[in-house]
Every structure is written in structure tokens, then in C-alpha cells.
C-alpha positions in Angstrom: 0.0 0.0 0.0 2.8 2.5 1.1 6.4 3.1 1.9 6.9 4.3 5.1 10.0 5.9 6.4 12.2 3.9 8.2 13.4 4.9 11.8 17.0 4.8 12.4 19.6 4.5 15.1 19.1 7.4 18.0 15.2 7.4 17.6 13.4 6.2 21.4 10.8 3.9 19.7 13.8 1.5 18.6 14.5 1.5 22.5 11.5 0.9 23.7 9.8 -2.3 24.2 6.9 -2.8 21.8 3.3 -3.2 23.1 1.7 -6.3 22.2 -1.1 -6.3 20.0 -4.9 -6.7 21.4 -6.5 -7.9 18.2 -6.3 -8.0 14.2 -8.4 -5.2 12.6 -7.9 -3.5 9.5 -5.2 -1.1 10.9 -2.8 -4.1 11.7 -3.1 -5.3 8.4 -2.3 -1.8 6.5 0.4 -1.4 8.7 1.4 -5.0 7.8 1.0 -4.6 3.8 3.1 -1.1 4.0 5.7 -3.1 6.5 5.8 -5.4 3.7 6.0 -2.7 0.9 9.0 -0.5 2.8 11.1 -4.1 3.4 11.1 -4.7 0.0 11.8 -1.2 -1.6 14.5 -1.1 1.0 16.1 -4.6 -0.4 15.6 -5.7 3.6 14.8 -9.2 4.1 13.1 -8.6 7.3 11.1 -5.8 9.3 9.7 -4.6 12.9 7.0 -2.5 13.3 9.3 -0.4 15.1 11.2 0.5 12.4 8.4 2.2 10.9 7.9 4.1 14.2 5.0 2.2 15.4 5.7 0.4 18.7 3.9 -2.6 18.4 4.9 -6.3 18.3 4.5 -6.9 14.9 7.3 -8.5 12.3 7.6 -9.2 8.6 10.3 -11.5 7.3 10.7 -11.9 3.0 13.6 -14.2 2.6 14.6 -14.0 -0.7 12.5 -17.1 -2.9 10.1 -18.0 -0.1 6.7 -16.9 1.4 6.6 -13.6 3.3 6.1 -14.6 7.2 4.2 -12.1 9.0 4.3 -12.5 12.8 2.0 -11.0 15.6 3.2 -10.9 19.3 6.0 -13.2 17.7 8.1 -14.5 20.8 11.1 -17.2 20.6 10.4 -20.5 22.5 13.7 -22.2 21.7 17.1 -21.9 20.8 20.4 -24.0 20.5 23.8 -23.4 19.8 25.8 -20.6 18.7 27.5 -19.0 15.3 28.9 -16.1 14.0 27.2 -14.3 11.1 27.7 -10.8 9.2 24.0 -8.3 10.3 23.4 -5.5 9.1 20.1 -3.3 9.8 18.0 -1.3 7.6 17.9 0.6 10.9 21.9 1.6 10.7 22.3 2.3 7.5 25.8 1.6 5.8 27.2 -0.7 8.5 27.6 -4.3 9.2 29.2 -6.4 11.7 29.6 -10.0 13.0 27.5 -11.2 15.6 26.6 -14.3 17.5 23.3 -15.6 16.7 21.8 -19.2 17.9 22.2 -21.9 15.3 18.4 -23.4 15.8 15.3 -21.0 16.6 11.9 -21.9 17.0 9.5 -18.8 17.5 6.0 -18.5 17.5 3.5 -16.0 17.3 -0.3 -15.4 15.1 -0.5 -14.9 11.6 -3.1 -12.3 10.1 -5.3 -14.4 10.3 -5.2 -14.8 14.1 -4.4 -18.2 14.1 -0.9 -19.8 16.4 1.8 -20.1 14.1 5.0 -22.0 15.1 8.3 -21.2 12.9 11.2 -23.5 13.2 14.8 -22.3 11.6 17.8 -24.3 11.5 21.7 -22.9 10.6 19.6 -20.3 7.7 19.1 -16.8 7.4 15.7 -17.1 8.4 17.2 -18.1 12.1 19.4 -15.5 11.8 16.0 -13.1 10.7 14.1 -14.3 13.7 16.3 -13.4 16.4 17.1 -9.9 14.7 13.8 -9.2 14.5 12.4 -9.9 17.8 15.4 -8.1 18.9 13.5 -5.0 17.6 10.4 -5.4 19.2 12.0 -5.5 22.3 14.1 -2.3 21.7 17.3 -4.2 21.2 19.2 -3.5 17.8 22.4 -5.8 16.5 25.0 -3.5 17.6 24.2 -3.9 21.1 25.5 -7.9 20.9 29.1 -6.0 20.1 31.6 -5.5 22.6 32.4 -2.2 21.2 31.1 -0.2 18.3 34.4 -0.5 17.0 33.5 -3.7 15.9 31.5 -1.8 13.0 32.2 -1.6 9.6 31.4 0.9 6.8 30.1 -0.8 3.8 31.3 -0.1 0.8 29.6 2.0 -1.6 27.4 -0.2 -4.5 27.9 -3.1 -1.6 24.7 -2.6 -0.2 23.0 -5.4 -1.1 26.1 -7.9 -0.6 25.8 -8.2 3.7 24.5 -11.1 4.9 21.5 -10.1 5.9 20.0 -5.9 5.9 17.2 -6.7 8.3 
């Protein structure tokens, strides 16, 4: 339906934790379809209803060839393991780092539709998506799993595209 601006880095609603949603209505799901539509013109592979400004517990996740996964008070009920991957975030634009993130993630949460969804993810970007993006909805962005900030790097120009994962 619409592109909507993406917050960045040093505005409060990425701090904050995001209020769970009451019901489905017809304002969830604009806000889902313009989540969707602002993801994509940004080349992101996922997105949290707090990067749009709106603090609510809603995520979108379009990994690249498969079915867009749209979660409502998504939550993770398992995780294993540990491995290093390169993140950026659509949210700090023009820098990526390595992080830890679990190899296996199981999160659930309600479609659109209202119904209980259960998402499992094994050693994939999708794993990767999932904890990145519940990190947002509870005011947590990838650069706080870094030591330091130093750990950041610029990417290059035309390299936008070429991280990992711009979630």
C-alpha cells in the first residue's frame, strides 16, 4: 500500500519495548502490507513495526524465494547453539558487523489471520531473521550484541545489497 520511512539509530521507539497487540483489525493489516512494501523497496529481508515508528509487536520477514512470514506478538520459545554471522540493519544504515546468533530458533507467534503459528529455523538466514527481529520489538538493535562499536564496519559504496543479511 505505502512506503513508510524507516526509523534509524538514536530514535526512542527503537528503545523501547513494543506493546503487544490486542486484536487483528484492519489497521494491523495496512500497517502490515506497508511493513511489507517498505522491506522490500528497501532490499531488507526482514522488518519490525518499530522501524516504521509504530511500537507494536509486529514483524515481517521476506527471505529471498520464499513466502513472506508475517508474525503478531512473535516471541522465541527455543534456541540452541551458537554461530557467527555478518547483520546489518535497515535501521543503521551503511554498517555491518559479525555477531553471535543461535544456530536453531523456534518462534511462535499469530498470523493475520489470528491463528498460532509455530516457525522453526535451522543454521539459515531465516534463524538469523528471527532473532534480529524480535530483537527489535523488544528495543534491542544488533550493535548492542558487540563489545564495542568498533567492531562496526562501513560498507562499501554499491555493496549494499552484498551483507549477509540488511534486516
Amino acid at each position: 500500500m505505502a512506503v513508510r520511512e524507516i526509523t534509524v539509530l538514536g530514535d526512542d521507539v527503537l528503545r523501547q519495548k513494543a506493546k503487544r497487540v490486542p486484536q487483528v483489525d484492519a489497521s494491523i493489516e495496512r500497517l502490515v502490507e506497508d511493513m511489507i512494501d517498505t522491506m522490500r523497496d528497501a532490499d531488507g529481508v526482514g522488518l519490525a513495526a518499530p522501524q516504521v515508528g509504530v511500537p507494536l509487536r509486529v514483524v515481517v520477514i521476506g527471505i529471498p524465494g520464499e513466502e513472506i512470514i508475517t508474525l503478531i506478538n512473535p516471541e522465541i520459545v527455543k534456541r540452541s547453539g551458537e554461530r557467527t554471522v555478518t547483520e546489518g540493519c535497515l535501521s543503521v544504515p551503511g554498517y555491518w558487523a559479525e555477531v553471535t546468533r543461535s544456530v536453531s530458533v523456534t518462534a511462535k507467534g499469530r498470523d493475520l489471520q489470528g491463528r498460532q503459528v509455530r516457525i522453526k529455523a535451522k543454521d539459515d538466514l531465516l534463524a538469523q531473521a528471527l532473532e534480529h527481529e524480535l530483537d527489535h520489538i523488544d528495543g534491542i538493535l544488533y550493535v548492542d550484541h558487540l563489545e564495542s562499536l568498533d567492531e562496526l564496519r562501513k560498507t562499501a559504496p554499491g555493496q549494499e545489497g552484498e551483507v549477509s543479511a540488511e534486516l
